[in-house]
C-alpha positions in Angstrom: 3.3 14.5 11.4 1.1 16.7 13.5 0.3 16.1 16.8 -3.7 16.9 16.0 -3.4 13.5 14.1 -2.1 11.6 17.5 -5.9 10.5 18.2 -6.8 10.5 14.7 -6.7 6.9 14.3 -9.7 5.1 12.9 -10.2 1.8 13.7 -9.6 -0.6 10.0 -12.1 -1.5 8.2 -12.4 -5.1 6.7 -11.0 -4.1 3.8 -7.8 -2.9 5.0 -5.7 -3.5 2.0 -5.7 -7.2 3.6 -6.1 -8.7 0.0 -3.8 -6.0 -1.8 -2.7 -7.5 -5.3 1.2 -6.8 -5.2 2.2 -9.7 -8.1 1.7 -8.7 -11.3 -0.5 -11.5 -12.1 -3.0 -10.6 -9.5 -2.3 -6.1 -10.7 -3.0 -7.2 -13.9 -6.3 -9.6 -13.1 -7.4 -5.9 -11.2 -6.2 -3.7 -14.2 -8.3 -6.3 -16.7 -11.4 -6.2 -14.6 -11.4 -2.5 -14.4 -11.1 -1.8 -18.4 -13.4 -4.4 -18.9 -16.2 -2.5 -16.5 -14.9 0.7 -18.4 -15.5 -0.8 -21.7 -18.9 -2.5 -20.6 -19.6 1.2 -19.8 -19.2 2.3 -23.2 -20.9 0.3 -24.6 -24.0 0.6 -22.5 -24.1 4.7 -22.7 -23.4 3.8 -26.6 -26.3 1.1 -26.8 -28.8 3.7 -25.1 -27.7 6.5 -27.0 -28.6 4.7 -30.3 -32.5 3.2 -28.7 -32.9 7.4 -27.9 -32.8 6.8 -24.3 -30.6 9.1 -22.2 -27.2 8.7 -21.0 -25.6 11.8 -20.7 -21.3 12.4 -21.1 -21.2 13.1 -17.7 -23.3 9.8 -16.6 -20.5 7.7 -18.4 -17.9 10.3 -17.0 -18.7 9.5 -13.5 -19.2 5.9 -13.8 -15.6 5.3 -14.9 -14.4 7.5 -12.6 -16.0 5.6 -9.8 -14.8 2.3 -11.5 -11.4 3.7 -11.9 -10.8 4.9 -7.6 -12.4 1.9 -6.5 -8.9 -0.1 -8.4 -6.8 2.7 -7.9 -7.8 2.8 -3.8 -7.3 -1.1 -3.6 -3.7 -1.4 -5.5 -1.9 1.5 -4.0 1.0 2.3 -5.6 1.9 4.3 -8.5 -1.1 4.3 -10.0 -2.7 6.0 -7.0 0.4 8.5 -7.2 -0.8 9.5 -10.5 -3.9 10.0 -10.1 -3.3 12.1 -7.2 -1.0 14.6 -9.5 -3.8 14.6 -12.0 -6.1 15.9 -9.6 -4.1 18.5 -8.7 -3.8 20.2 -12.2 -7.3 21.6 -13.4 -9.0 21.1 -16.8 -7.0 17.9 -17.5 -9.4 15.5 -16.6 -13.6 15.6 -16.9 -14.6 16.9 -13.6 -15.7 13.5 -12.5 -12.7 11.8 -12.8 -10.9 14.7 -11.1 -13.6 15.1 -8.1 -12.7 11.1 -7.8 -9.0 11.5 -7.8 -8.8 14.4 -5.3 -9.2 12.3 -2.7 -6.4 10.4 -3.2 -5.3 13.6 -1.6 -6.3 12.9 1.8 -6.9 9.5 3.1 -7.0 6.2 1.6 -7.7 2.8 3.3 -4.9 1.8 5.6 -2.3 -1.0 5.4 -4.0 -3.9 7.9 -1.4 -5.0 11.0 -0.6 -7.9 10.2 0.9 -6.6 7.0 3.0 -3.3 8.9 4.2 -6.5 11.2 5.6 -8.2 8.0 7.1 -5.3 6.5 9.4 -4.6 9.3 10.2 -8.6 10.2 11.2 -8.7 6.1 13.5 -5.2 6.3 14.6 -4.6 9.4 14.6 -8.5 11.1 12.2 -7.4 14.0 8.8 -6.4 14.9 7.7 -2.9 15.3 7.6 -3.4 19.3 10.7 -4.7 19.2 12.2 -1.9 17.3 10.6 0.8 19.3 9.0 1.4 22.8 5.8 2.3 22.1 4.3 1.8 18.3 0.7 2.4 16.8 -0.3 -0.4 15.1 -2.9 1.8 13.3 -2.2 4.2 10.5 -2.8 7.8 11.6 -1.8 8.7 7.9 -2.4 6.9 4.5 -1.7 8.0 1.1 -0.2 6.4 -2.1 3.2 5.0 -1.3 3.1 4.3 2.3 1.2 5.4 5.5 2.4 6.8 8.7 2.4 5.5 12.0 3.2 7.2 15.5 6.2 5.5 17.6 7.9 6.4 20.7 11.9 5.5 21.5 13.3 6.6 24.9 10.6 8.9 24.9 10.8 10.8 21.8 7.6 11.1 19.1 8.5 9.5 16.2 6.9 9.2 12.7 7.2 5.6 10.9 6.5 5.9 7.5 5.6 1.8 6.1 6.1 1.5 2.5 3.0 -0.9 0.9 4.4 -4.2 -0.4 5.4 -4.8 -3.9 5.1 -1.0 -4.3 8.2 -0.8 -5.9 8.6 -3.8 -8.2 4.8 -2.7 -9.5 5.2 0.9 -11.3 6.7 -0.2 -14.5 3.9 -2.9 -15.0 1.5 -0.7 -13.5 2.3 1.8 -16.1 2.2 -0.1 -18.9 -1.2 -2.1 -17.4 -3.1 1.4 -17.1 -1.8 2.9 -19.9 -4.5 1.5 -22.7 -7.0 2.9 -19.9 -6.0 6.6 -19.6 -4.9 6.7 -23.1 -8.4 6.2 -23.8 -9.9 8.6 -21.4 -7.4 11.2 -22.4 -8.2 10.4 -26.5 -4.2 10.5 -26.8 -1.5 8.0 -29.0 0.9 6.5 -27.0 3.9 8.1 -29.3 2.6 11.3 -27.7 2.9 10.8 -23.8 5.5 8.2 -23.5 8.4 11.4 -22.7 6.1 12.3 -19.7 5.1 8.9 -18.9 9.1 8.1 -18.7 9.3 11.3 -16.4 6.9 10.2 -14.3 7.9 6.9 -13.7 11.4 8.2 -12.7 10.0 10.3 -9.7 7.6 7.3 -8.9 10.7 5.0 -8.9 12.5 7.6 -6.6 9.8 7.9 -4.5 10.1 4.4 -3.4 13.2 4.7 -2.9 13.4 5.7 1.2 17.5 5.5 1.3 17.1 8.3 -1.5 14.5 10.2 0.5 16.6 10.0 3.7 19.8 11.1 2.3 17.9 13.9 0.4 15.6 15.3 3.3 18.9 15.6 5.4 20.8 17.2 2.7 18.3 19.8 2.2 17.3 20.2 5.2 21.0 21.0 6.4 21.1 23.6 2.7 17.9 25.4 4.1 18.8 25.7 8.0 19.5 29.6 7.0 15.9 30.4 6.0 13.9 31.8 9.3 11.1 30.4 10.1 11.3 26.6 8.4 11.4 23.3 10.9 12.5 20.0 9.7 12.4 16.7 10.9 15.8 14.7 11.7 16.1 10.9 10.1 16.7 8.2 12.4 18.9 5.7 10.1 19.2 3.7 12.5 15.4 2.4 12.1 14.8 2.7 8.7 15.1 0.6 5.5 14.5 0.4 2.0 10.9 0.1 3.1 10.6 1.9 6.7 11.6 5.3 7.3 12.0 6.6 10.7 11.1 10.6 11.4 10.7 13.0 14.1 7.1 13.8 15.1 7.1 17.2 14.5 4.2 19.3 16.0 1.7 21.3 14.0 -1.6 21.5 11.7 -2.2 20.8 8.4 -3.2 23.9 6.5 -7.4 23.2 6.8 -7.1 22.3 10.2 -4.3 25.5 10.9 -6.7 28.2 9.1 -9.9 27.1 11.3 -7.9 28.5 14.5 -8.2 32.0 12.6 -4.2 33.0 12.7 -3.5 36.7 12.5 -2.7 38.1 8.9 0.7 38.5 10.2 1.4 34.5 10.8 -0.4 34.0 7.6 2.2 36.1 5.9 5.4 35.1 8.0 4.0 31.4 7.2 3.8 32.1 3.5 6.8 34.4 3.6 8.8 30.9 4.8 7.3 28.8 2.4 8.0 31.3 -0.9 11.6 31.6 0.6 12.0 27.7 0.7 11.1 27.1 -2.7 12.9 30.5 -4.5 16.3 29.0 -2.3 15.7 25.4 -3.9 15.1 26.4 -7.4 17.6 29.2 -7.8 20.1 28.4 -5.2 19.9 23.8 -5.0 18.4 23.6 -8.5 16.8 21.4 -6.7 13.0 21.3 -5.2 10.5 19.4 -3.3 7.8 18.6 -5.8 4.9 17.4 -3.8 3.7 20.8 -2.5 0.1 19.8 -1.3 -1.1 20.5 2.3 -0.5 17.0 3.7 3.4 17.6 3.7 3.2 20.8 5.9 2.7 21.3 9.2 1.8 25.4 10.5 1.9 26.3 13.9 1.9 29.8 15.5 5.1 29.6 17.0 7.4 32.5 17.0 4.9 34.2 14.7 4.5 31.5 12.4 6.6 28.0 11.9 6.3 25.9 8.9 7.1 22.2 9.3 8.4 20.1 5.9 7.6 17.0 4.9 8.3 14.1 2.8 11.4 14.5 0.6 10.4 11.1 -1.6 9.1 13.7 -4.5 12.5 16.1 -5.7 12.9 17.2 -9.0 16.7 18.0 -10.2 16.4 21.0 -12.4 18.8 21.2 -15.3 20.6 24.4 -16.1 19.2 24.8 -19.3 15.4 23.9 -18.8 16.6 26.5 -15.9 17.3 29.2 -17.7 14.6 28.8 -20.9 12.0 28.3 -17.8 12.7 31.6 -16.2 13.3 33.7 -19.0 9.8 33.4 -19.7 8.6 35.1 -16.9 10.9 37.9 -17.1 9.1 41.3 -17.6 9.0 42.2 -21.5 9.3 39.0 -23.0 5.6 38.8 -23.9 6.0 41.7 -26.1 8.8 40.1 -28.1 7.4 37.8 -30.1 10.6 36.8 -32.1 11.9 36.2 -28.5 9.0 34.1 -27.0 9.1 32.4 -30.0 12.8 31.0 -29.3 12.3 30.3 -25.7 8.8 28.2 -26.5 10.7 26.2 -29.2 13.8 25.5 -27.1 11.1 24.5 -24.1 9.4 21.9 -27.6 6.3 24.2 -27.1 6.4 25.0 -30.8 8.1 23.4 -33.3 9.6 23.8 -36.8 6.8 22.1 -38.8 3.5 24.3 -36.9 1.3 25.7 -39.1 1.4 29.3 -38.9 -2.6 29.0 -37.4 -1.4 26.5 -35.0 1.7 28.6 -33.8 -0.6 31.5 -33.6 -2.9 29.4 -31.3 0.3 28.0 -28.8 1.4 32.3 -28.7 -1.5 33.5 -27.8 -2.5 30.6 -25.0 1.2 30.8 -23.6 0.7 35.0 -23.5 -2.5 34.4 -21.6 -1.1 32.0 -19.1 2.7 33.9 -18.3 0.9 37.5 -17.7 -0.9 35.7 -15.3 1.6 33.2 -13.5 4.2 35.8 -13.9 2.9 38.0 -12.2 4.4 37.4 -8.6 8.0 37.4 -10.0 7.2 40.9 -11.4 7.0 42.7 -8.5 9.1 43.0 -5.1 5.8 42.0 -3.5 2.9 40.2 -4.1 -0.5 39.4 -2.5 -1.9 36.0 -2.6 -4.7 36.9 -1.0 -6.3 38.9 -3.9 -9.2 37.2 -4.7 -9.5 38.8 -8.1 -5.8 37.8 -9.2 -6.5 34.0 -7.7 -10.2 33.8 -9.5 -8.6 34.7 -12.5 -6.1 32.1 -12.3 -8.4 29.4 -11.5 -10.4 30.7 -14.7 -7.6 30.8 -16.9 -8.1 27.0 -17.7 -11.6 27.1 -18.5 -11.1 29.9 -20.7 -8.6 28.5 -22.3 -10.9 25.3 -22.9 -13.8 27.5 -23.8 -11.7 28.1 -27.6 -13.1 25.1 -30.3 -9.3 25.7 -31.7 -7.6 24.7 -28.1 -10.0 22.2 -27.5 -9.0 20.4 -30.9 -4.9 20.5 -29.7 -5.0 17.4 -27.7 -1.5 17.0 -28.2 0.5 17.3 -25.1 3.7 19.9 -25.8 6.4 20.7 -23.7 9.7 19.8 -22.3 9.2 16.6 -19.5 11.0 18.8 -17.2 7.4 21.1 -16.7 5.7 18.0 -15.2 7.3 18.4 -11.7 8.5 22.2 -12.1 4.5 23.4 -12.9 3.4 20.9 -10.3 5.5 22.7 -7.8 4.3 26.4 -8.9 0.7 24.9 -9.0 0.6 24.0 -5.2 3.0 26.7 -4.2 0.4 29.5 -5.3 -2.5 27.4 -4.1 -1.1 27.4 -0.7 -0.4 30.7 -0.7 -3.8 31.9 -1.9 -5.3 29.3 0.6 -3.1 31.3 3.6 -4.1 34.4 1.8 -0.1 35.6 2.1 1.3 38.5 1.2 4.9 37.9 0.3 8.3 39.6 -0.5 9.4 37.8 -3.4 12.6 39.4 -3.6 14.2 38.8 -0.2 17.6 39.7 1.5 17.7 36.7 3.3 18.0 34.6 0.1 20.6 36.5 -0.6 22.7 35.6 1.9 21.7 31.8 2.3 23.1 32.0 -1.1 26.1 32.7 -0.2 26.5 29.9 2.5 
């Protein structure tokens, strides 16, 4: 955490998550409420529509949005978590529900005191100021899973991170609760999503899971110590639990915060130079990688010329050799020429498949082709430029190009191997901290090479 955020603290409102449903009972009483308001929504933009009075597709848009963060802010959780992802990937959601979603982003009510009191009593047998010296009874950080609170012990800065309750025990029902709702929004069968829905309720289940996310943060943090540049914080077992997870405080801004002190174009680059190196040595070297890439889990100072702080480990995706290899091979130079070629790797990645029409397959080619000259682009060359405001522009309007097509627009089918979920998340927020940092980047760099070898 960063120590901008130490007099951050706002003071908690009367709604601090003091009646937060964790049974599934009271989820599912919230869950019914919610698709009943949705439902009354239809049918009122449906009743006007046939009286000729207006009510527009984004009027209903955004009042189901609104309905839908008002539930999602009040029952944490995974179904926060997911909305959060879905605000990070463009033209997936109406705009309304995706300008809703962002912030889950940011900052969401806090867990009230009495609550943080009972999670460590249950877990760890004592109260927080028994456990530390000095603890911060209010949140300076809350997001989906748990919030962060500031702690001192024999006068060290410590982040707490306090897991909600009933977090865990929730995501399966929550899954299956919310499901009717977004298969609805999204006009999709259930047949269709439930290998990504499986996916993601894996890495929600690991993310609650803050055993998992201590042993893993140490591990890679120890695998990355090589790469110049990189901070991480140490784990203090000793005060965690399944539900508590104890942190150094490390120093630092988030990126908005970072950027407004106008850094030199040569921190920007050393800062983005660290961060492409972290990722490149976790994907190719660990076949591992820390899939929550969004500015709240880095810290940037100007340190040394540029230091990049990591955070949270709950989110890591374990790459499998094959997806691996299919994944890559796609953005090799050439392979959009090769049709026959593309063609394989797209079927082996359950892009296409056996039984497309020929005017279908055609479509999937030609989208694909358009997307990989584009993301490609960075692995192509020994160095790339992030702060090319034609090249990001472009990307950014890939998506609504794409949507522009009648053809695309009538493929609602989600295609792909489950494995893209977390792997495109990663590239997604990778290049749009980059372009945010405006970097320019080696992407083929010695000193992977020899952390390789480690």
């Amino acid at each position: 955490m960063s120590e901008s955020q130490e007099n951050s603290s706002t003071p908690e409102s009367p709604k601090s998550l003091v009646s937060l449903p964790t049974t599934k009972v009271a989820r599912a009483a919230r869950f019914a409420k919610t698709g009943f308001k949705v439902g009354t929504n239809y049918v009122k933009h449906y009743a006007k529509r046939s009286v000729g009075a207006t009510s527009t597709t984004e009027d209903l848009h955004a009042a189901n949005a609104a309905e839908l963060y008002g539930a999602l802010s009040e029952m944490k959780g995974s179904v926060l978590k997911v909305a959060q992802m879905l605000a990070m990937e463009k033209n997936i959601l109406p705009s309304a529900y995706a300008d809703q979603f962002a912030q889950a982003q940011y900052q969401t009510p806090p867990l009230s005191g009495p609550l943080v009191i009972k999670v460590f009593r249950d877990t760890l047998g004592r109260s927080p100021y028994e456990v530390f010296d000095e603890f911060d009874i209010n949140a300076r950080q809350a997001a989906s899973i748990g919030q962060v609170h500031f702690a001192r012990k024999e006068g060290k800065p410590l982040a707490v991170k306090v897991q909600y309750p009933g977090v865990a025990d929730s995501i399966r029902s929550d899954i299956r609760l919310v499901k009717p709702i977004a298969l609805r929004v999204l006009g999709l069968a259930e047949a269709q999503v439930r290998p990504y829905l499986e996916e993601v309720e894996t890495r929600l289940l690991e993310e609650t899971d803050y055993k998992l996310e201590l042993r893993r943060g140490t591990e890679i943090a120890a695998q990355s110590a090589a790469i110049p540049h990189l901070e991480f914080a140490r784990y203090y077992p000793e005060y965690s639990s399944a539900r508590i997870l104890t942190m150094d405080w490390l120093p630092g801004q988030h990126l908005k915060e970072f950027l407004a002190t106008n850094p030199s174009q040569a921190v920007r680059n050393q800062l983005g130079q660290a961060l492409w190196d972290f990722y490149a040595f976790q994907i190719h070297t660990l076949r591992q990688v820390h899939a929550d890439p969004h500015p709240g889990n880095f810290l940037l100072r100007a340190d040394d010329g540029g230091t990049l702080g990591v955070l949270d480990f709950g989110c890591v995706k374990d790459i499998p050799a094959d997806f691996y290899e299919q994944f890559f091979a796609l953005l090799e130079p050439g392979v959009l020429a090769d049709e026959a070629h593309l063609a394989s790797l797209l079927t082996q990645l359950e892009v296409l498949r056996p039984d497309d029409a020929p005017a279908q397959r055609d479509l999937y080619l030609r989208t694909i082709r358009a997307s990989l000259e584009l993301v490609a682009r960075p692995f192509q060359q020994p160095t790339f430029d992030f702060g090319d405001e034609a090249y990001i522009q472009s990307l950014y309007a890939l998506g609504d190009d794409l949507m522009q097509q009648p053809e695309l627009r009538q493929q609602r089918e989600p295609r792909g191997s489950r494995h893209f979920i977390y792997v495109n998340r990663t590239y997604v927020g990778l290049y749009a901290l980059l372009s945010e940092l405006k970097a320019e980047v080696r992407t083929e760099t010695p000193v992977l090479a020899a952390v390789a070898k480690l």
